[in-house]
C-alpha positions as CSV (number, residue, x, y, z in Angstrom):
1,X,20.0,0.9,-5.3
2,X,18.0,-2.5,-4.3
3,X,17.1,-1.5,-1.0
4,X,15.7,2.1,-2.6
5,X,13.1,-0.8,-4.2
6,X,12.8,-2.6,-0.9
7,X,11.7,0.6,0.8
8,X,9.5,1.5,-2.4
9,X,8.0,-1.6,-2.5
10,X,7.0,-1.5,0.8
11,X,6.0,2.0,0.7
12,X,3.4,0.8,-2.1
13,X,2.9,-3.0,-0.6
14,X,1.2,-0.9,2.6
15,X,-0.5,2.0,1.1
16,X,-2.5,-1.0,-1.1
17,X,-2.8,-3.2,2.4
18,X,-5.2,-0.4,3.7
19,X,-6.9,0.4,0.7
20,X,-7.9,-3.3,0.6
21,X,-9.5,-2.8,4.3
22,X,-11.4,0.0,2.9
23,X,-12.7,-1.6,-0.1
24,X,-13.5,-4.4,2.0
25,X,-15.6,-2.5,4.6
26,X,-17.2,-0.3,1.5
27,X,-18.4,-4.1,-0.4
28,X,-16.5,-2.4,-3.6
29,X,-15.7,-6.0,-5.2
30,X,-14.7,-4.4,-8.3
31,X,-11.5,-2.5,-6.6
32,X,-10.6,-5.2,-4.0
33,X,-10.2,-7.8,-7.0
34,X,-7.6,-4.8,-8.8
35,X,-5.9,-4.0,-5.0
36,X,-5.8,-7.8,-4.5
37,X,-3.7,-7.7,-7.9
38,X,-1.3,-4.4,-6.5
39,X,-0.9,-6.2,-3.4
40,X,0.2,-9.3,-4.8
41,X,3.2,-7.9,-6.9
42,X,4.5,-4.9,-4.4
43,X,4.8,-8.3,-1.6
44,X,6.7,-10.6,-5.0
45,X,9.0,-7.6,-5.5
46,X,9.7,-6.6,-2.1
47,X,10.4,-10.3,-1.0
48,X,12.9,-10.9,-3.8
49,X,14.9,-7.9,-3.4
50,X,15.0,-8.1,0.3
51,X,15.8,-12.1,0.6
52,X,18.3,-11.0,-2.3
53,X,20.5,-8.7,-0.2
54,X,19.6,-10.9,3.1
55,X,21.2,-13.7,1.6
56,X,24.4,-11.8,0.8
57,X,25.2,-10.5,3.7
58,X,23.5,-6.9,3.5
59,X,21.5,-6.6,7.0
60,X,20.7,-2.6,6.5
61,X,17.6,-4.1,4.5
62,X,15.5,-4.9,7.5
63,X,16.3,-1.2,8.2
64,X,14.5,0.1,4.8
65,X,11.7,-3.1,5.0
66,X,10.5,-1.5,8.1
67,X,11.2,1.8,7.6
68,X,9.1,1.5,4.1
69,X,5.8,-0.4,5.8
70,X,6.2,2.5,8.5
71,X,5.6,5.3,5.9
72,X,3.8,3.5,3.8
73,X,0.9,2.5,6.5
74,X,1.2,6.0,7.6
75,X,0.8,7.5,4.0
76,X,-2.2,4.6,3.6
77,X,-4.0,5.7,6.6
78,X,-4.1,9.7,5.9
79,X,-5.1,8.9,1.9
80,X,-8.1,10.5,1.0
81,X,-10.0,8.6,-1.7
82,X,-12.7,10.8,-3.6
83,X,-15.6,9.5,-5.1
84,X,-18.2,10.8,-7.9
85,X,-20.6,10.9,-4.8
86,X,-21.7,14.6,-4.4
87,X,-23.2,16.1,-1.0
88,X,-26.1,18.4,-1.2
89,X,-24.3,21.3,-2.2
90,X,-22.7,20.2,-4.8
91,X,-19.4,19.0,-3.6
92,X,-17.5,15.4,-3.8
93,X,-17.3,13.2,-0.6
94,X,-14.3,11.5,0.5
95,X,-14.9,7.9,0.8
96,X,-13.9,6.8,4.4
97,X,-15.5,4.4,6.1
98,X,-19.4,4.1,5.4
């Protein structure tokens, strides 16, 4: 079951990693200072559990550490954030990199 949480924390740890390069890019203090917060706990829990099961012998979690950042970057990078911003017609724009 602990290296379920190893892969979801890593999973989570990542998808917040490149929301925080987007906020960064998009000057949204406001977010970044919240992500900072996400990012912060996902790494705490994801170290203890995997150093955990490291330290007793269990060497399939480097399997679900990288396996997790490998989704979760992947699941980061095709997230679409929308905003309240509207186009001409109406519609909401995703917030990618302006």
């Amino acid at each position: 079951m602990r290296l379920v949480w190893v892969f979801i924390f890593q999973v989570l740890f990542n998808i917040f990693k490149v929301l925080e390069i987007r906020f960064t890019l998009q000057h949204n203090v406001r977010k970044l200072l919240v992500n900072s917060i996400w990012i912060n706990l996902m790494a705490l829990g994801s170290t203890f559990f995997s150093v955990d099961e490291l330290l007793k012998g269990n060497f399939w979690v480097i399997i679900f550490y990288i396996s997790g950042s490998v989704v979760g970057k992947y699941i980061g990078m095709n997230l679409e954030i929308t905003s309240k911003k509207k186009n001409k017609r109406g519609f909401r724009v995703s917030e990618y990199f302006y």
